[in-house]
N, C-alpha and C positions, 0 to 999 in steps of 0.2 A: 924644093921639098916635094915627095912623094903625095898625093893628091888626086887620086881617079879620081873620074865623078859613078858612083856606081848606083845603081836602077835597083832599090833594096825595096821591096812592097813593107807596107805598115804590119807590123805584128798584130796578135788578135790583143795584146794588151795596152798598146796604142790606142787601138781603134776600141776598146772599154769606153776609159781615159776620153777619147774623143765624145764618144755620145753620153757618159756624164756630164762632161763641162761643158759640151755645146747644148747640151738638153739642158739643165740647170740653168746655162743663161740664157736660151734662147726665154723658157720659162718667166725667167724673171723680167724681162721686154715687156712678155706679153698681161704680166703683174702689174706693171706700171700703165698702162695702156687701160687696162679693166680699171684699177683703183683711180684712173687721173683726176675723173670728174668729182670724187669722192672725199680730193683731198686739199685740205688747207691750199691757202696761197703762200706760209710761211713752212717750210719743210726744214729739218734738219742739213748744214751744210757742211758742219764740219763736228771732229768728234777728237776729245786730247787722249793722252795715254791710257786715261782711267774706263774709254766709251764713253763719256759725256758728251754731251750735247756743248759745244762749246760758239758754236755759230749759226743762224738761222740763216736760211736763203731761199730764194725763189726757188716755187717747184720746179720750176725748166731746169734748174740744175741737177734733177733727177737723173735728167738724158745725158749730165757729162758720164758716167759709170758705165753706159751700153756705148756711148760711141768711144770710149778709151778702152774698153773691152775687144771691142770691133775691129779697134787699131789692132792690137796686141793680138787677137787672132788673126789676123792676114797675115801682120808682121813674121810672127812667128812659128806662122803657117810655110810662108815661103823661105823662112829658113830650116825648117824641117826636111823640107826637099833639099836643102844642099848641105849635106854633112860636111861635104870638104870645103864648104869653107868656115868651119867650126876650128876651133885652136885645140892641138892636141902635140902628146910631148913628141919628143925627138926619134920616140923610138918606134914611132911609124912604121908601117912597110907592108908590102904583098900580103905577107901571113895574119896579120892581126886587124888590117883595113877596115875589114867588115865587122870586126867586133867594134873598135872603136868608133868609129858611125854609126853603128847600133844602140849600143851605152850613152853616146852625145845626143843621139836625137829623140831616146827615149827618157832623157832626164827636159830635153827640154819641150817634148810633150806635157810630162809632167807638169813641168812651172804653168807652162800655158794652158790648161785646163784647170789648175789650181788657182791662179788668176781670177779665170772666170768665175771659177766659184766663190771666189771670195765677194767676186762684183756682185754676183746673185744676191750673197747674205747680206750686203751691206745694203744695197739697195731694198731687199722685203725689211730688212729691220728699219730704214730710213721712213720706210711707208709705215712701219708699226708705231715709230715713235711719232709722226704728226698726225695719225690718228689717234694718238692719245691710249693705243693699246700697248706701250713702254715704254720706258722711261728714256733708256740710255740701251749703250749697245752691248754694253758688259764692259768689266775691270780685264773677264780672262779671253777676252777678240784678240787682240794684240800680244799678248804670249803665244798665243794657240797658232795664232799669224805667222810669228818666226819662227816656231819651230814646225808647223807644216811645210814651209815655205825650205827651212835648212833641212829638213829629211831629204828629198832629192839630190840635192847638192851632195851630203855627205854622203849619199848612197852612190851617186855617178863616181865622184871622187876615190870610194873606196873598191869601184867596180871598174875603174879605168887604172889602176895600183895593180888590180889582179890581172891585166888582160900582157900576156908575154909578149 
């Protein structure tokens, strides 16, 4: 199958997208870092569908959220650089290449800074809740979750449908 590997620079709406969600999580690291000393030894660990607080755990488990962050931005970093080896339909070819490596790498910016973001909130809300400044994370985390999360998708979707 047809597959350049073509040298496309970041849009200026990528690179938004990029210093949101990297600034957002870089932020929220450095949340965790300020607040450590400040905080319980029993931290929120896990949370059910409703935001509740459903598991305690040790505050190191804080640092799972930034270093699974961490993954997910390299990961997804170094597939940013390579559109073609993204999955895309049959009807490939010379004229349309560069749209669709455009459309594929800017949906999956999207996820991956959406990502991040979501690590940020979960993490300052994790700190809010064992400092006793809330309770839980919210009933509407987890709606707002999936459909943040299915905007891209169905906008990539509906933007690779339009591309001839």
């Amino acid at each position: 199958m047809y597959r350049p590997i073509l040298k496309l620079p970041k849009t200026k709406y990528e690179k938004i997208w990029d210093y949101i969600g990297g600034g957002l999580f870089v932020l929220s690291i450095l949340y965790i870092f300020v607040m450590w000393g400040k905080l319980p030894e029993e931290i929120p660990g896990h949370f059910n569908g409703a935001g509740e607080v459903d598991r305690w755990g040790s505050k190191i488990e804080l640092l799972i959220l930034p270093f699974i962050g961490l993954f997910l931005w390299i990961l997804l970093g170094l597939l940013e650089k390579a559109p073609h080896m993204h999955n895309y339909p049959a009807r490939l070819n010379e004229s349309n290449v560069e749209a669709f490596y455009l459309n594929s790498r800017k949906g999956l910016n999207e996820i991956k800074n959406l990502c991040l973001i979501l690590f940020a909130a979960i993490s300052f809300q994790m700190i809010r809740i064992a400092l006793g400044e809330a309770e839980n994370i919210g009933w509407w985390f987890l709606p707002i979750v999936l459909i943040v999360i299915a905007i891209p998708i169905i906008k990539g979707i509906v933007a690779t449908k339009k591309i001839k």
